[in-house]
C-alpha positions as a Markdown table, in Angstrom:
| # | Residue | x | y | z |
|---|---|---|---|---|
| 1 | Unk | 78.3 | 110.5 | 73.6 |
| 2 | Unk | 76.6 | 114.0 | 73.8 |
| 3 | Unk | 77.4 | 116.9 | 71.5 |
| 4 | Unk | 76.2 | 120.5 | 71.8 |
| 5 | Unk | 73.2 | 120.5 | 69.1 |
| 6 | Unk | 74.6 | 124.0 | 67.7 |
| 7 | Unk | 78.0 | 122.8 | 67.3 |
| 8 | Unk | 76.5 | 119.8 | 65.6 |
| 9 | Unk | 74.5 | 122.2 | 62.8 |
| 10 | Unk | 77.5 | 124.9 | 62.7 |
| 11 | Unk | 79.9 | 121.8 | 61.7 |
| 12 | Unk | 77.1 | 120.7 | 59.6 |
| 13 | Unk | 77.5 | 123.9 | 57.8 |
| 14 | Unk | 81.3 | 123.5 | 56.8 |
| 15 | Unk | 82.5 | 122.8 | 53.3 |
| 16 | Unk | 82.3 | 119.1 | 53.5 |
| 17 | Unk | 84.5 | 115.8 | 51.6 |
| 18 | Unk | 81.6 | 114.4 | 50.0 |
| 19 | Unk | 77.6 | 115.4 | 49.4 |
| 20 | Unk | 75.1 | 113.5 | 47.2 |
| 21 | Unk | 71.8 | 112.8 | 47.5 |
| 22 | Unk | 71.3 | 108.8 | 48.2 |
| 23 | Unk | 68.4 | 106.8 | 49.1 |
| 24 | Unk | 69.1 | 106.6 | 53.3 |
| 25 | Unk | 67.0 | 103.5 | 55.4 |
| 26 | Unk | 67.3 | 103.8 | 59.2 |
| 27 | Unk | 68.1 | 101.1 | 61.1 |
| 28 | Unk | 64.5 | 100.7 | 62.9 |
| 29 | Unk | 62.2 | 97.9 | 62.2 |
| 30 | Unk | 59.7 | 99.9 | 59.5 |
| 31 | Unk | 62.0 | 102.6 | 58.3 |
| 32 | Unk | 61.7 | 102.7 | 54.8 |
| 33 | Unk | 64.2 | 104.0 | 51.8 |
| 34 | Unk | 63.9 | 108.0 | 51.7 |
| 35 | Unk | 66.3 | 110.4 | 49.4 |
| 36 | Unk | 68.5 | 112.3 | 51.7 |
| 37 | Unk | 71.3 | 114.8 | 51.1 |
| 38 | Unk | 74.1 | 113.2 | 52.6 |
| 39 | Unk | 77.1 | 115.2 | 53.4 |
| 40 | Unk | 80.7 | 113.7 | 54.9 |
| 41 | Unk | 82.0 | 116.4 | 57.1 |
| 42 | Unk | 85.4 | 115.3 | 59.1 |
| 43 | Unk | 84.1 | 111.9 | 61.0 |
| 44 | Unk | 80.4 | 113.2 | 61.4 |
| 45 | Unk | 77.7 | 111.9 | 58.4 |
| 46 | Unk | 75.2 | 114.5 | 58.5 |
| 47 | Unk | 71.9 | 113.9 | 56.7 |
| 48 | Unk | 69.1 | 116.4 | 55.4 |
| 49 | Unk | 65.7 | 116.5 | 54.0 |
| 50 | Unk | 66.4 | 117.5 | 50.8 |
| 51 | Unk | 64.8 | 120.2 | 50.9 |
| 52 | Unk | 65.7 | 121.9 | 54.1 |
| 53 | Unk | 69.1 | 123.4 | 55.5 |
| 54 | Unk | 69.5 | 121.6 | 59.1 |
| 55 | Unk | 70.1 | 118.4 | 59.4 |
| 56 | Unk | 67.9 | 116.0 | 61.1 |
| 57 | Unk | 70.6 | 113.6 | 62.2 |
| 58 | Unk | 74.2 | 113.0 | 62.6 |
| 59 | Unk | 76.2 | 109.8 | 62.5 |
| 60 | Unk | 79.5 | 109.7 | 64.3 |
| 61 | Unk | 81.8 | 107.7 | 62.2 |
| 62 | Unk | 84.0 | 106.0 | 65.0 |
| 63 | Unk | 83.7 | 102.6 | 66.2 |
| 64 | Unk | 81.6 | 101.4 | 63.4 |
| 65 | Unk | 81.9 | 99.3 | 60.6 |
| 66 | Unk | 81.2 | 99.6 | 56.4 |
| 67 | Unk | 80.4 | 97.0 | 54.4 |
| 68 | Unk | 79.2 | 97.0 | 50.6 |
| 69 | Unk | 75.7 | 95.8 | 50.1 |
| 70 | Unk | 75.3 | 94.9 | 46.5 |
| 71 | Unk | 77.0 | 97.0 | 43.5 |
| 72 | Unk | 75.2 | 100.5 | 44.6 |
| 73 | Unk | 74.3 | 99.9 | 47.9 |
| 74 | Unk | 76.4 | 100.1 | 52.1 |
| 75 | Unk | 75.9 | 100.0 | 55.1 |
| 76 | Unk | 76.9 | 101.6 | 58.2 |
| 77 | Unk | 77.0 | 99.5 | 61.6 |
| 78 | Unk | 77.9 | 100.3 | 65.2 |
| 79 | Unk | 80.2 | 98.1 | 67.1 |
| 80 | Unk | 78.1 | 98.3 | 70.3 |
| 81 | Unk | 75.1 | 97.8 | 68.5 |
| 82 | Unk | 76.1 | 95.5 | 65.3 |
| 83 | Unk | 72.1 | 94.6 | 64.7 |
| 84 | Unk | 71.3 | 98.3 | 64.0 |
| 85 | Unk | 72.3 | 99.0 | 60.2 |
| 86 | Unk | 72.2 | 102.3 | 58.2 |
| 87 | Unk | 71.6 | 101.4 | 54.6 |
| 88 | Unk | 72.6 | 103.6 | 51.7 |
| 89 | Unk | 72.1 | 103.3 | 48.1 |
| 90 | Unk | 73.8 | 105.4 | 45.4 |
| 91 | Unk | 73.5 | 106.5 | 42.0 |
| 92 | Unk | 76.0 | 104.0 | 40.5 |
| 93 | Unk | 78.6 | 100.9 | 41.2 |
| 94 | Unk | 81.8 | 103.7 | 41.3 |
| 95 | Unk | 79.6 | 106.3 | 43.5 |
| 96 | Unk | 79.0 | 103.7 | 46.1 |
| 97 | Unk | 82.5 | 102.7 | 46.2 |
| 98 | Unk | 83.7 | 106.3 | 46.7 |
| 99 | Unk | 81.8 | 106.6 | 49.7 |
| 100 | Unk | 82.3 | 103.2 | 51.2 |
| 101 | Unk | 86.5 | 104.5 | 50.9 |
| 102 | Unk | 85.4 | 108.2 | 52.0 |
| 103 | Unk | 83.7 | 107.0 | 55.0 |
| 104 | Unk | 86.4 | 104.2 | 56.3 |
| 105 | Unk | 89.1 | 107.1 | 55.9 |
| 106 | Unk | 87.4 | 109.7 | 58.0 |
| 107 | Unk | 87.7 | 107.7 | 61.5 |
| 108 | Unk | 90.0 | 109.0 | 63.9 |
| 109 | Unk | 91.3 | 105.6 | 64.3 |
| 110 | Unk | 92.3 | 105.1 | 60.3 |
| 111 | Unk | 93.8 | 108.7 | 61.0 |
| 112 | Unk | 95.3 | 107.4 | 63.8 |
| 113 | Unk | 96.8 | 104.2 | 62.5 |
| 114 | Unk | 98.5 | 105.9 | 59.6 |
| 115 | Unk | 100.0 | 108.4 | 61.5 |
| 116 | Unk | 101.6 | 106.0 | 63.7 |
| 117 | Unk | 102.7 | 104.0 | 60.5 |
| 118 | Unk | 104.1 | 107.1 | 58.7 |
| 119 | Unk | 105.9 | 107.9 | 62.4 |
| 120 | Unk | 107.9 | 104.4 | 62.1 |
| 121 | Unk | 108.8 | 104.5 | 58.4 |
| 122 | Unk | 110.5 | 108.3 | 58.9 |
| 123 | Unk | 112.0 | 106.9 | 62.1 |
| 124 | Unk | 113.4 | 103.4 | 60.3 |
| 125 | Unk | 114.6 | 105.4 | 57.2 |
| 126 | Unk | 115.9 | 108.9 | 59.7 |
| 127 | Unk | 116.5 | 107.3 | 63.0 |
| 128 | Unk | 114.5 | 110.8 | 64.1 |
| 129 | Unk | 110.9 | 110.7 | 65.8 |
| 130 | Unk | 109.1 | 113.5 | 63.6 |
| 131 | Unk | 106.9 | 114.1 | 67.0 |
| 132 | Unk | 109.7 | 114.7 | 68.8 |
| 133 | Unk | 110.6 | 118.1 | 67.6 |
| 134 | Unk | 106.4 | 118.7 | 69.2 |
| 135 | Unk | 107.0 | 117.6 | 72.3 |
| 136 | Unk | 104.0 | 115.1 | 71.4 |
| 137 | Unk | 106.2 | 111.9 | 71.0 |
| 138 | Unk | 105.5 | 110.3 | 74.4 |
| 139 | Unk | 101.8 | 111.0 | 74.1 |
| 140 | Unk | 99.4 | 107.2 | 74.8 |
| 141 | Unk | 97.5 | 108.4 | 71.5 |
| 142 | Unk | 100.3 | 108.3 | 69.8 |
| 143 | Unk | 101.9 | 104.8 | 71.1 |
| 144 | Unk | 101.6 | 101.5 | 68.8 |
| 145 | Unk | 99.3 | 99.7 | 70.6 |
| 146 | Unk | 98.3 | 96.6 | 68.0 |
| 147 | Unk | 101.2 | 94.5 | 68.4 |
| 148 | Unk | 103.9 | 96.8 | 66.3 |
| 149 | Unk | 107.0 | 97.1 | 68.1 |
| 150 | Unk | 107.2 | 100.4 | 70.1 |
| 151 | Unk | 109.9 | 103.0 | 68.3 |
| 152 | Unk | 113.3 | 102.5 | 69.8 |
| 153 | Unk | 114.7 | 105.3 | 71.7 |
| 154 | Unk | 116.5 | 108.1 | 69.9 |
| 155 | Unk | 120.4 | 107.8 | 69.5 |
| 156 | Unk | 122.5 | 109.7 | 71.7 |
């Protein structure tokens, strides 16, 4: 995926849902453990020398998957590339936790997945479609598409 390197340092720059300074590792063969300002910002992970204002990467949180190393410690994998891993440590046990939930809950697709759950409970307990009133209901993002039954049409 390419991104405008601008855009990437102006969203950088936005208030974000988490910042700390962890211990970051890359995922190259050699990369060692350096501090890093960290800072969660929508479903990018932008990190910093701590001691300078633009980022000197970006991680896009989508398709990837976060796992808890030991009691301070995760990971960040990509689907499409599952043997490169992103270790992070923390400060403590409850910091590490924090992220590991922060992180899983800024995909588009956890987004996604509660929005279509949320869209069936109103519909089972209303009988309305909340997206209808949009004009977003028949939208594919939108659609169950793991299985769930699909919402039954409105009453007439």
């Amino acid at each position: 995926m390419r991104f405008n390197e601008k855009e990437l340092v102006f969203l950088s720059r936005q208030p974000s849902e988490r910042a700390a300074e962890l211990g970051m590792k890359g995922p190259k063969k050699g990369d060692v453990m350096k501090r890093r300002l960290v800072k969660l910002i929508v479903n990018f992970l932008f990190y910093f020398r701590t001691d300078e204002e633009e980022p000197i990467g970006a991680l896009l949180l989508e398709q990837c998957r976060v796992e808890k190393e030991d009691n301070m410690a995760f990971s960040i994998a990509f689907l499409d590339e599952a043997e490169r891993k992103y270790l992070f440590e923390c400060d403590s046990q409850e910091q590490c936790m924090e992220w590991i939930d922060a992180i899983i809950k800024a995909s588009y697709e956890f987004m996604r997945k509660n929005l279509i759950f949320y869209r069936s409970e109103i519909h089972r307990l209303t009988g309305k479609d909340p997206l209808e009133q949009y004009g977003i209901s028949d939208e594919t993002r939108f659609q169950v598409s793991s299985g769930l039954p699909p919402l039954p049409p409105p009453p007439t």
